[in-house]
C-alpha positions as CSV (number, residue, x, y, z in Angstrom):
1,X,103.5,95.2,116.5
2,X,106.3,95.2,113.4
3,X,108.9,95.3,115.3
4,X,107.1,92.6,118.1
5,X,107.0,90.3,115.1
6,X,110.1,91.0,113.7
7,X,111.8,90.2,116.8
8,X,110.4,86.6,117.2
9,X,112.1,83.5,116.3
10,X,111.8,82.2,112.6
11,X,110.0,79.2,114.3
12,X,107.7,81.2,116.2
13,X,107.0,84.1,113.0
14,X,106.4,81.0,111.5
15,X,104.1,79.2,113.3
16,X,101.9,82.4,113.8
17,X,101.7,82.8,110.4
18,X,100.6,79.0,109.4
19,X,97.5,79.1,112.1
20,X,94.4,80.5,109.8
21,X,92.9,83.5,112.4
22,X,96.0,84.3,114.0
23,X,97.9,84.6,111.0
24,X,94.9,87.3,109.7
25,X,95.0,89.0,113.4
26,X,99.3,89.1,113.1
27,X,99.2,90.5,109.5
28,X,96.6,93.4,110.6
29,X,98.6,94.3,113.5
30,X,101.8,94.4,111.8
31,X,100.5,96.2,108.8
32,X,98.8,98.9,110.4
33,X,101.4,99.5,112.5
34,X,104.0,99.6,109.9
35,X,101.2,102.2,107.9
36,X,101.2,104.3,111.5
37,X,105.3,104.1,112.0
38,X,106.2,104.8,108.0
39,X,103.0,106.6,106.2
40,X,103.2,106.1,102.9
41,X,100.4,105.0,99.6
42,X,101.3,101.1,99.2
43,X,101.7,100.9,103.1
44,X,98.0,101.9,103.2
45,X,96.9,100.0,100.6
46,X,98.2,96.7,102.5
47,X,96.6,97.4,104.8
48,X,93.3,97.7,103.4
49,X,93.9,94.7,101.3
50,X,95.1,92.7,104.8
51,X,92.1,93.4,106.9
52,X,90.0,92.2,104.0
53,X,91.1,89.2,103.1
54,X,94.2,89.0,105.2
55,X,94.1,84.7,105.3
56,X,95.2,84.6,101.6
57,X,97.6,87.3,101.8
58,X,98.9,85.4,105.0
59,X,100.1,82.7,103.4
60,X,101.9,84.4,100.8
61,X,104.0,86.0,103.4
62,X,104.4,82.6,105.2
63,X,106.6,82.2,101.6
64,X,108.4,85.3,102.0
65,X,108.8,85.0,105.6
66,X,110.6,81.7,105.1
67,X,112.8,83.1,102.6
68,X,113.8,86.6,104.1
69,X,112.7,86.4,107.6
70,X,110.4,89.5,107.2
71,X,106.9,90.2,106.3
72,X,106.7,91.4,102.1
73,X,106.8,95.1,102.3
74,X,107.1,95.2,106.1
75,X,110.8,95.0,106.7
């Protein structure tokens, strides 16, 4: 799902990630897959962190979305 993500428009990441549920349903896809694809502590712990309260943490990578046209942590 990283790479699906990564592979949309800037407009389209974009709009996914400013739409409350969908944004929480994009981050969990993309951040267990990136945790499946890469292993790793932090990768987990995003992961854990997203699927809890993935809404908040959505927004702030709205931010760094719009500023290096990846997901924080998820490039």
């Amino acid at each position: 799902m990283k790479k699906w993500f990564n592979k949309q428009s800037r407009i389209i990441q974009i709009l996914l990630l400013l739409i409350p549920v969908v944004n929480w349903i994009i981050e969990i896809g993309v951040r267990w897959s990136n945790w499946a694809e890469k292993r790793g502590f932090l990768r987990f712990l995003l992961a854990i962190i997203v699927t809890l309260f993935g809404i908040v943490f959505g927004y702030l990578d709205l931010i760094w979305c719009l500023l290096f046209k990846h997901l924080l942590f998820a490039k």
